[in-house]
PQR file with spaces between the fields and no chain letter, atoms N, CA, C, O and H, PARSE charges and radii, in Angstrom:
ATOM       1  N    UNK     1     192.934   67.281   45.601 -0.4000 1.5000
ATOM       2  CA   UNK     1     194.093   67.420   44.756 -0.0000 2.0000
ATOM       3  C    UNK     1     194.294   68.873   44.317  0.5500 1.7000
ATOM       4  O    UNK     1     195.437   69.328   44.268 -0.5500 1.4000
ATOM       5  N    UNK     2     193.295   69.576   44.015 -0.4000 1.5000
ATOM       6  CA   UNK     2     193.397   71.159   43.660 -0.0000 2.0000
ATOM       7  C    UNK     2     193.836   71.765   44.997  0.5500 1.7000
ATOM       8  O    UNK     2     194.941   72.287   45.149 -0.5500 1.4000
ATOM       9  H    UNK     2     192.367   69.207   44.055  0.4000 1.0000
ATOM      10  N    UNK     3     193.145   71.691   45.714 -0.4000 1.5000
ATOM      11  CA   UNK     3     193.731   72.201   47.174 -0.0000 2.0000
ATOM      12  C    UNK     3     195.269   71.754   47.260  0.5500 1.7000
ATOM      13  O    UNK     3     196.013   72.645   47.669 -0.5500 1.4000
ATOM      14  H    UNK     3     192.247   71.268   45.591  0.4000 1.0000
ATOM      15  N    UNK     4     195.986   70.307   46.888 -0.4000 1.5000
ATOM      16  CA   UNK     4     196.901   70.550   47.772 -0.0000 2.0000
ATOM      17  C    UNK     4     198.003   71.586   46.334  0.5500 1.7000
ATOM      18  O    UNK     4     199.066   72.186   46.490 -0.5500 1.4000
ATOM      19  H    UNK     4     195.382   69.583   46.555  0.4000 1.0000
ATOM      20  N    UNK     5     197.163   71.408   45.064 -0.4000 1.5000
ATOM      21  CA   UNK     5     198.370   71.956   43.667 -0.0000 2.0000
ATOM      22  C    UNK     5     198.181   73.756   44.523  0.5500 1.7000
ATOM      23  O    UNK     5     199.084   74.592   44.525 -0.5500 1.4000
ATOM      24  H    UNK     5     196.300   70.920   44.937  0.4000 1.0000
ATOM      25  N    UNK     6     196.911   73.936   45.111 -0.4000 1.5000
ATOM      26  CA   UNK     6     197.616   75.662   45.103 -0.0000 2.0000
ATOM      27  C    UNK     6     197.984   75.436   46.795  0.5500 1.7000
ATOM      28  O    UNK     6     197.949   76.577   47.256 -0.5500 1.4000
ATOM      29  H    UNK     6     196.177   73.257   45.110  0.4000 1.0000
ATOM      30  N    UNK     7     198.250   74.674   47.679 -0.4000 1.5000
ATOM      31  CA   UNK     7     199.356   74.857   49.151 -0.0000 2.0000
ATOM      32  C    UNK     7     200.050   74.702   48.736  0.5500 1.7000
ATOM      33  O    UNK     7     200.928   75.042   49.529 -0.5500 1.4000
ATOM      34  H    UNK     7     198.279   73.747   47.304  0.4000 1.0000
ATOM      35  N    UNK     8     200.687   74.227   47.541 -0.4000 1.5000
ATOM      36  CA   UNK     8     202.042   74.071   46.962 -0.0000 2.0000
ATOM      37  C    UNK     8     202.943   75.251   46.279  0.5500 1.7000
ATOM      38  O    UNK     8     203.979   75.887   46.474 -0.5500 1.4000
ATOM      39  H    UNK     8     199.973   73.950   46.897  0.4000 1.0000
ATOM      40  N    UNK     9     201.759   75.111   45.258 -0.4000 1.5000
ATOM      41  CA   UNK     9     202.375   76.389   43.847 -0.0000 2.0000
ATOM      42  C    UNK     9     201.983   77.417   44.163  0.5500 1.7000
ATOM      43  O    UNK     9     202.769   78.360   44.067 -0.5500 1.4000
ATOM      44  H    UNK     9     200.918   74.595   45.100  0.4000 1.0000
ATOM      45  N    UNK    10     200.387   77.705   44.749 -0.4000 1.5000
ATOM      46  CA   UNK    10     199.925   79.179   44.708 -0.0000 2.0000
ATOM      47  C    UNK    10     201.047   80.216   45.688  0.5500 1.7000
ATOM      48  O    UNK    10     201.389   81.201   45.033 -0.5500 1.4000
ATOM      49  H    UNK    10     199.748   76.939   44.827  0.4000 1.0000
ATOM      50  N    UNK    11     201.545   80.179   46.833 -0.4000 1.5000
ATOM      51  CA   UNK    11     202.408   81.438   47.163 -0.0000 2.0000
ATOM      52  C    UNK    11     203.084   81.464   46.731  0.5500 1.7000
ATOM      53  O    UNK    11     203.537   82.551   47.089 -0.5500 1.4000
ATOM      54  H    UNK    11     201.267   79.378   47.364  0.4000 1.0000
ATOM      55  N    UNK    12     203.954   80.961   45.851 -0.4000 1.5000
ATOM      56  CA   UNK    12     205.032   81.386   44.820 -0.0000 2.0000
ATOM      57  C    UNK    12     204.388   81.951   43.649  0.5500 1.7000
ATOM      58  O    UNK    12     205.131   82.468   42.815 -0.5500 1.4000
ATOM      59  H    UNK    12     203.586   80.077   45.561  0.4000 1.0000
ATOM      60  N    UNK    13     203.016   81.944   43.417 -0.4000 1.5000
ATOM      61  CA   UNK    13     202.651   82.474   42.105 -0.0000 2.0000
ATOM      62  C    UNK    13     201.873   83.350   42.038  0.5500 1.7000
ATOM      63  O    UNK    13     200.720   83.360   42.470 -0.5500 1.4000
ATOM      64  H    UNK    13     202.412   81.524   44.095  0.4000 1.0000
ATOM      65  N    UNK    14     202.696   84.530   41.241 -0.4000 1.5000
ATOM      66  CA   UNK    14     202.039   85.669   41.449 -0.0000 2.0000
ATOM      67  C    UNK    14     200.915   86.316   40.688  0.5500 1.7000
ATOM      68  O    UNK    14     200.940   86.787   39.551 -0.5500 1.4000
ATOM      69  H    UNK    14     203.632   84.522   40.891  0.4000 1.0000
ATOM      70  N    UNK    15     200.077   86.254   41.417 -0.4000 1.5000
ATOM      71  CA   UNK    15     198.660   87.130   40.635 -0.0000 2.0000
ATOM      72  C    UNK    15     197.522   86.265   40.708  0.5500 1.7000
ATOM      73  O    UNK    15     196.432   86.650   40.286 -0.5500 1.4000
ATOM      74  H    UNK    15     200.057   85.872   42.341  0.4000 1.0000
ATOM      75  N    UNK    16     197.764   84.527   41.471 -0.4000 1.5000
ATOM      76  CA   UNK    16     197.232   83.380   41.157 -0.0000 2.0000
ATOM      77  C    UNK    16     195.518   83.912   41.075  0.5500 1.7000
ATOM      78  O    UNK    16     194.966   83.352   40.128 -0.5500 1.4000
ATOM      79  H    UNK    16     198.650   84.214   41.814  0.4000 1.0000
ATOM      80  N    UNK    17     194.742   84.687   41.711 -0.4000 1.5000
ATOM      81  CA   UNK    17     193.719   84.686   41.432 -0.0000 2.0000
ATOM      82  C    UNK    17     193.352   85.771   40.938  0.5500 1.7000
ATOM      83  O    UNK    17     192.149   86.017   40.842 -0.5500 1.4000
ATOM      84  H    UNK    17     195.191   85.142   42.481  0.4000 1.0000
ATOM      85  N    UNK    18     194.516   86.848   40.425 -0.4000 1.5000
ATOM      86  CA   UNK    18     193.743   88.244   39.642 -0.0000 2.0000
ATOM      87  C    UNK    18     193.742   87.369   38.208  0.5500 1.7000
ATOM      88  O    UNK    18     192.686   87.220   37.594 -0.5500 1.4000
ATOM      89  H    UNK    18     195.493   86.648   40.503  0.4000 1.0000
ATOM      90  N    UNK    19     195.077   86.769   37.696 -0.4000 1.5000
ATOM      91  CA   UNK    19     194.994   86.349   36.009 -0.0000 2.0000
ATOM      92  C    UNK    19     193.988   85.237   36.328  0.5500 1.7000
ATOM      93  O    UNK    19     193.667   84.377   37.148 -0.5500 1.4000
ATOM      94  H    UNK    19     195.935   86.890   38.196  0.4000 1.0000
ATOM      95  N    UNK    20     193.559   86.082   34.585 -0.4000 1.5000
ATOM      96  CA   UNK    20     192.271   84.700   34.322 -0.0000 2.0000
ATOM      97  C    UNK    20     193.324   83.345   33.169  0.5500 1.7000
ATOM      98  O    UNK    20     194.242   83.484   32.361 -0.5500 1.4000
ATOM      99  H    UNK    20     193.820   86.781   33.919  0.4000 1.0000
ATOM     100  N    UNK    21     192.476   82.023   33.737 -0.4000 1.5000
ATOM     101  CA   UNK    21     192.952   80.899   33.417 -0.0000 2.0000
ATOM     102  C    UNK    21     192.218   80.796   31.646  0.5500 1.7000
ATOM     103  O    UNK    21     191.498   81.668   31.161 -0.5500 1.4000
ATOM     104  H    UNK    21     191.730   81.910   34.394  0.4000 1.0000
ATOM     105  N    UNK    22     192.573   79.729   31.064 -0.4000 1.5000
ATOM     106  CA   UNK    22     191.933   79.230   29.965 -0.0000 2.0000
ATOM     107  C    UNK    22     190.320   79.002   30.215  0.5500 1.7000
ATOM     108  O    UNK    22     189.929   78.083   30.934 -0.5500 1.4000
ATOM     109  H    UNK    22     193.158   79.021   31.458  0.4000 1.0000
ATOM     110  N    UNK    23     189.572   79.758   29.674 -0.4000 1.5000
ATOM     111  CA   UNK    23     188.698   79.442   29.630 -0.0000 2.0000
ATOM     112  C    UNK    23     187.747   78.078   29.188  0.5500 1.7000
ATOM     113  O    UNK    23     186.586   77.849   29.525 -0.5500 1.4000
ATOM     114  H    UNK    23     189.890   80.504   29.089  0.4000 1.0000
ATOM     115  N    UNK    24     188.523   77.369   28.437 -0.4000 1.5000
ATOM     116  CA   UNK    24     187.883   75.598   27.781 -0.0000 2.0000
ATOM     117  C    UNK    24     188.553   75.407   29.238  0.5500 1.7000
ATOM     118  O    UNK    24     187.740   75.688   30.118 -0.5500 1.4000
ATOM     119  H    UNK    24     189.466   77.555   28.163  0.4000 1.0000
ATOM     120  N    UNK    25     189.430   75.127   29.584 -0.4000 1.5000
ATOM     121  CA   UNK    25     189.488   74.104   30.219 -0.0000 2.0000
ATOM     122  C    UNK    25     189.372   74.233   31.520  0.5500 1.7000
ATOM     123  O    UNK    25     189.859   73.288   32.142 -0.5500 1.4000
ATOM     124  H    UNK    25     190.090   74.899   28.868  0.4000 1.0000
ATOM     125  N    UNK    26     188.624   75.557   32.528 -0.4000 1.5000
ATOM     126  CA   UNK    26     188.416   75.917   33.567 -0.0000 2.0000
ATOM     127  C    UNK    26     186.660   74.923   33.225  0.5500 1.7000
ATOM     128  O    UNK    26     186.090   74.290   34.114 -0.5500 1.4000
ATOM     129  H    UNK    26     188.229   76.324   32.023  0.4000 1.0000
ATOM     130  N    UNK    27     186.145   75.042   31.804 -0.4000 1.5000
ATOM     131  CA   UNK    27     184.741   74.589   32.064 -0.0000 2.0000
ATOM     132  C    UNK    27     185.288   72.767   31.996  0.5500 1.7000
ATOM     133  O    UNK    27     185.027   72.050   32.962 -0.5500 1.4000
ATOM     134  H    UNK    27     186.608   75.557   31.082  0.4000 1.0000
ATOM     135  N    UNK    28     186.015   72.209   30.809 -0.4000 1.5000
ATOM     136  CA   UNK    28     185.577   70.743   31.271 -0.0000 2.0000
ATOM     137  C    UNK    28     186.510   70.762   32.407  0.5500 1.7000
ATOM     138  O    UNK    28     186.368   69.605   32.803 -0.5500 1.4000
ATOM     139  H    UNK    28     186.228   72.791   30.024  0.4000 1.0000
ATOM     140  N    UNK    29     187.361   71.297   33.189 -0.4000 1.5000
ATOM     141  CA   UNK    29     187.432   70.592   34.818 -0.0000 2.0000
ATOM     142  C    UNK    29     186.234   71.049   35.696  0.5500 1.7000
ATOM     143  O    UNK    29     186.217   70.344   36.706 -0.5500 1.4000
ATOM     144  H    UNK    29     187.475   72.236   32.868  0.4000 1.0000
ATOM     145  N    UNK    30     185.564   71.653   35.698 -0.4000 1.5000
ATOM     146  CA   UNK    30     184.176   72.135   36.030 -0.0000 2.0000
ATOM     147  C    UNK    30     183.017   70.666   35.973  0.5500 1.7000
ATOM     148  O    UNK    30     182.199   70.193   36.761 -0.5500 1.4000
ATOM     149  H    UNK    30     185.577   72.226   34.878  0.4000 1.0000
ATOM     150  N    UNK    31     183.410   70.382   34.839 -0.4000 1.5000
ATOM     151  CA   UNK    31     182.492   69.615   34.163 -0.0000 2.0000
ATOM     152  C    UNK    31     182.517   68.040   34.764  0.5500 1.7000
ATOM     153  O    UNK    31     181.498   67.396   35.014 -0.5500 1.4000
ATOM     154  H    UNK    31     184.075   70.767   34.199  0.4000 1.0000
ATOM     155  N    UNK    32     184.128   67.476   34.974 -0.4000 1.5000
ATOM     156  CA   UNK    32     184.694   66.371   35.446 -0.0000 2.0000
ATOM     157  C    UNK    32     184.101   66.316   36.913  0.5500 1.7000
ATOM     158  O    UNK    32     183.546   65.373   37.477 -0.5500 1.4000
ATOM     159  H    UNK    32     184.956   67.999   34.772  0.4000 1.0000
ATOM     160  N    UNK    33     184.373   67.578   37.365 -0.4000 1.5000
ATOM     161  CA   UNK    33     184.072   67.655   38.884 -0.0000 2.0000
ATOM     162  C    UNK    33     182.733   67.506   39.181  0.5500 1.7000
ATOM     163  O    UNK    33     182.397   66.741   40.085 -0.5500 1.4000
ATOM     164  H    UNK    33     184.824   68.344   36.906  0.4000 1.0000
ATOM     165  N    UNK    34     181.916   68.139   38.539 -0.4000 1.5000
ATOM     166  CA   UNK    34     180.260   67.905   38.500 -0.0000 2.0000
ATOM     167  C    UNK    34     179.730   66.902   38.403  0.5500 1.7000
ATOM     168  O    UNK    34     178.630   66.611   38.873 -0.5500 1.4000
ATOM     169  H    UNK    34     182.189   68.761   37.805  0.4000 1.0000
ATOM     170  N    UNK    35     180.854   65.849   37.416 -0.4000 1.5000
ATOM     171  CA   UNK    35     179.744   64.694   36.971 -0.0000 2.0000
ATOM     172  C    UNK    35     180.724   63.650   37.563  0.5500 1.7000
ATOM     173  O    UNK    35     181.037   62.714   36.827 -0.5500 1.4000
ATOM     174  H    UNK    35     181.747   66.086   37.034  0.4000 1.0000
ATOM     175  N    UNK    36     181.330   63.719   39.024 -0.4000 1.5000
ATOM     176  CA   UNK    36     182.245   62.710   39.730 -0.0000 2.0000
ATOM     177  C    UNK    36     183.255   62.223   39.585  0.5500 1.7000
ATOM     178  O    UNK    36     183.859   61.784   40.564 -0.5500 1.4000
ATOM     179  H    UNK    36     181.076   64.479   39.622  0.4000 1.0000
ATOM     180  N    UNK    37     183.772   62.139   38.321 -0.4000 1.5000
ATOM     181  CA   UNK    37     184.374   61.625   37.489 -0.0000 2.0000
ATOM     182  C    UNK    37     186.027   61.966   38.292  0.5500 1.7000
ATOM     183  O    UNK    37     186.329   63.157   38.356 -0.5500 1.4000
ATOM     184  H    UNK    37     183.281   62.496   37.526  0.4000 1.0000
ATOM     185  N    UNK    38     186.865   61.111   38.773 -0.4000 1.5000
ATOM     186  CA   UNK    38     188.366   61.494   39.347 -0.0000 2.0000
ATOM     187  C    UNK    38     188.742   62.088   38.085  0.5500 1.7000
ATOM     188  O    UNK    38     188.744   61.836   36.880 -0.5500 1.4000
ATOM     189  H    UNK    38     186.620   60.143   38.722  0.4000 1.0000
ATOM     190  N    UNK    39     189.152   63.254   39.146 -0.4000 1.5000
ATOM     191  CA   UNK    39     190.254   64.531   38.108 -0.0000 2.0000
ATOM     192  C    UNK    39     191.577   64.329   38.600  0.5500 1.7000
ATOM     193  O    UNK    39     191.773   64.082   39.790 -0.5500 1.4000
ATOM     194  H    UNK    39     189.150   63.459   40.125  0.4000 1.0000
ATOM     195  N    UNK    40     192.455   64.414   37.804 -0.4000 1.5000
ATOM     196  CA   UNK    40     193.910   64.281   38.144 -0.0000 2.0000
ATOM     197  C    UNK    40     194.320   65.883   37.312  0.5500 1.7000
ATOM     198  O    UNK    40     194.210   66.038   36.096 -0.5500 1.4000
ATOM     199  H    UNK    40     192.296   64.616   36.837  0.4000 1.0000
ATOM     200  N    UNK    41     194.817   67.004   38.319 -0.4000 1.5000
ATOM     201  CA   UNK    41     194.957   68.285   37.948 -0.0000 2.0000
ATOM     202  C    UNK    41     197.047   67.983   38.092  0.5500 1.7000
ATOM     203  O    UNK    41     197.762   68.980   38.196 -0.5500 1.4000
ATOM     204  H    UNK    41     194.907   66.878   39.307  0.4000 1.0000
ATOM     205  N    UNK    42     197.532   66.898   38.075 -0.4000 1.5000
ATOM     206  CA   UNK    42     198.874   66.934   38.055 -0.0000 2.0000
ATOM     207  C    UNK    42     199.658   68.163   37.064  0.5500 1.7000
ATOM     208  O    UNK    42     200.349   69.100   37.463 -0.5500 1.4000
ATOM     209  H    UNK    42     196.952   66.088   37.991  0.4000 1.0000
ATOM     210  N    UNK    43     199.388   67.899   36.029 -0.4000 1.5000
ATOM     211  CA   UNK    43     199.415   68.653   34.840 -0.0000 2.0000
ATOM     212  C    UNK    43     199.138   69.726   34.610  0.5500 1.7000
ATOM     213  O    UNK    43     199.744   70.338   33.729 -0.5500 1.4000
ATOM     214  H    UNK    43     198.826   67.138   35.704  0.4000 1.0000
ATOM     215  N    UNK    44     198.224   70.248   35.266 -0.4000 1.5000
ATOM     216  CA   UNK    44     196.901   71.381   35.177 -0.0000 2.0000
ATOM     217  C    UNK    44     197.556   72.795   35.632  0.5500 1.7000
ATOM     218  O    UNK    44     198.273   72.709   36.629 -0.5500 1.4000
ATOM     219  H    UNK    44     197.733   69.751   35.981  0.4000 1.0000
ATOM     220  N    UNK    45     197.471   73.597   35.271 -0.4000 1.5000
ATOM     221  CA   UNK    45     197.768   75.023   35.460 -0.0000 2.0000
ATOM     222  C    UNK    45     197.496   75.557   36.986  0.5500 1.7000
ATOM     223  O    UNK    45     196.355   75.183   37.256 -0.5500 1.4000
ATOM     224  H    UNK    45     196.888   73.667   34.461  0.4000 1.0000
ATOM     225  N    UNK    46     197.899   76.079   37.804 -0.4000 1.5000
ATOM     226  CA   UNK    46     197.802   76.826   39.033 -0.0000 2.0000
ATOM     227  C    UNK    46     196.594   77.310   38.740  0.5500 1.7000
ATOM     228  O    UNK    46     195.725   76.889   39.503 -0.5500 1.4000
ATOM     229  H    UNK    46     198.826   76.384   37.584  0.4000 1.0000
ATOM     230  N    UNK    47     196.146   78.199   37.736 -0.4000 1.5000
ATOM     231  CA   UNK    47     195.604   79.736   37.588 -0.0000 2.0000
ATOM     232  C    UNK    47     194.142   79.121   37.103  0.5500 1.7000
ATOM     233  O    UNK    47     193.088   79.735   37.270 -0.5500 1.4000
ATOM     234  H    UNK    47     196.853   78.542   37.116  0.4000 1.0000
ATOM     235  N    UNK    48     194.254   77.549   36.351 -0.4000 1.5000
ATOM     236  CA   UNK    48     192.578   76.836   36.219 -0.0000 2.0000
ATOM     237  C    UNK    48     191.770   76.434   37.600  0.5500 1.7000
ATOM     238  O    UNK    48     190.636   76.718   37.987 -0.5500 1.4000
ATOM     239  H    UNK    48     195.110   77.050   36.215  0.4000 1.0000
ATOM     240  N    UNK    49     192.940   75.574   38.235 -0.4000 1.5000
ATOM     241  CA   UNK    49     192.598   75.315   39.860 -0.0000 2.0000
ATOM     242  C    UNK    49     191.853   76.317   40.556  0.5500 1.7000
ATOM     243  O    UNK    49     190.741   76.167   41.062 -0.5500 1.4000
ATOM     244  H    UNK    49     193.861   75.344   37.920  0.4000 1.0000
ATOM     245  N    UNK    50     192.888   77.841   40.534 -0.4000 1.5000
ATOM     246  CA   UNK    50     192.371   79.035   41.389 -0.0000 2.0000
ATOM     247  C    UNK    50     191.502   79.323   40.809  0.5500 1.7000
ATOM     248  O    UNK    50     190.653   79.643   41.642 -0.5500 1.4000
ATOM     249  H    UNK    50     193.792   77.963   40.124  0.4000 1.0000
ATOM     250  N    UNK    51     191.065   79.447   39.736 -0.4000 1.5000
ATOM     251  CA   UNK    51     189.872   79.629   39.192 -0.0000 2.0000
ATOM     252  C    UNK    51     188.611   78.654   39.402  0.5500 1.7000
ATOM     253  O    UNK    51     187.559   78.921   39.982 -0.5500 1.4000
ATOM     254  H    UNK    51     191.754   79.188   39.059  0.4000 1.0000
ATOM     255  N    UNK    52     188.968   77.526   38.818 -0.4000 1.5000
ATOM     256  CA   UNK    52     187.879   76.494   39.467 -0.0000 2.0000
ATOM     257  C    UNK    52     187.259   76.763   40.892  0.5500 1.7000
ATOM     258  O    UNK    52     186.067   76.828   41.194 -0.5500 1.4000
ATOM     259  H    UNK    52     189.823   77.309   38.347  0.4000 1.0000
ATOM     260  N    UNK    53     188.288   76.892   41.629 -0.4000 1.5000
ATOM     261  CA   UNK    53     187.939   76.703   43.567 -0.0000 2.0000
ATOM     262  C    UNK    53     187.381   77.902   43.785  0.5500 1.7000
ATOM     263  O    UNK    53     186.588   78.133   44.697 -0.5500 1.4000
ATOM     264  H    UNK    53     189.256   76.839   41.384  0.4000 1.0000
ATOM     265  N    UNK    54     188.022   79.217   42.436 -0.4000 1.5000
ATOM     266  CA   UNK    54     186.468   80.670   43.229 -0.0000 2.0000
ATOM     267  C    UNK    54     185.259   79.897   42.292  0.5500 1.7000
ATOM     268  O    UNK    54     184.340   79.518   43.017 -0.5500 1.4000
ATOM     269  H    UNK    54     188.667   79.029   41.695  0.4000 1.0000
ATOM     270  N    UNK    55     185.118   79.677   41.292 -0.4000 1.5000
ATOM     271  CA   UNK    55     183.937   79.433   41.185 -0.0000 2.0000
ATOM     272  C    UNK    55     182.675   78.698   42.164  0.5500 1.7000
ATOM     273  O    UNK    55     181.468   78.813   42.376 -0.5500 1.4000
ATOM     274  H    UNK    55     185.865   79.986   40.703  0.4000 1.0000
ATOM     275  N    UNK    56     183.798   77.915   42.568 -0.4000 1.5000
ATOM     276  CA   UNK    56     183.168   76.693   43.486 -0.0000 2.0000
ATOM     277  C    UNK    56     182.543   77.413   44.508  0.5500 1.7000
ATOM     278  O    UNK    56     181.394   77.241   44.915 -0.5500 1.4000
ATOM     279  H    UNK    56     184.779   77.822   42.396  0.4000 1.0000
ATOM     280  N    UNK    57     183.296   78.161   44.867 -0.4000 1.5000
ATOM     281  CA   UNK    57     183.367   79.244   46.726 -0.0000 2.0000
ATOM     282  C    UNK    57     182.233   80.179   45.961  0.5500 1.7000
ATOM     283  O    UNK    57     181.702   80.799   46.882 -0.5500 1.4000
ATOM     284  H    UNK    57     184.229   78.301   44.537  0.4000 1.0000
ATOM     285  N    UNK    58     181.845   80.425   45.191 -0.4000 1.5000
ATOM     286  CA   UNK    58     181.323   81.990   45.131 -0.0000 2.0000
ATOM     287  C    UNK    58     179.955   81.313   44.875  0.5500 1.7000
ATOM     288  O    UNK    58     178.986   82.033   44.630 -0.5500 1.4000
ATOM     289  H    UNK    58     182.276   79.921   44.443  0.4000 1.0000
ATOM     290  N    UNK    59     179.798   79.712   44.925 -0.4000 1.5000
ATOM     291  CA   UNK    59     178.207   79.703   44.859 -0.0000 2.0000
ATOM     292  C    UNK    59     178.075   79.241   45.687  0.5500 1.7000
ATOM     293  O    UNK    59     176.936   78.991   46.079 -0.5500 1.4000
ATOM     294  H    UNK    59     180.585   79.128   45.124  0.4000 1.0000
């Protein structure tokens, strides 16, 4: 679901991975994702997603 919110939104949005996202809520979607739990990012900001998915990638 994060994958398909940034094939969607991210090339129209500019800066998607220089600006930093909210920090609370980059950790509990972090947190949802860790502990299995279905995330629904419908709602969810472009810039938490792109953030979430480098975190993910950079370990």
């Amino acid at each position: 679901d994060m994958l398909l919110l940034l094939y969607h939104e991210g090339p129209s949005t500019r800066g998607i991975f220089r600006r930093s996202a909210n920090a609370k809520t980059c950790k509990e979607l972090k947190e949802k994702l860790n502990s299995g739990d279905d995330v629904q990012v419908d709602g969810e900001s472009v810039f938490v997603a792109a953030a979430v998915i480098t975190v993910c990638l950079a370990k």
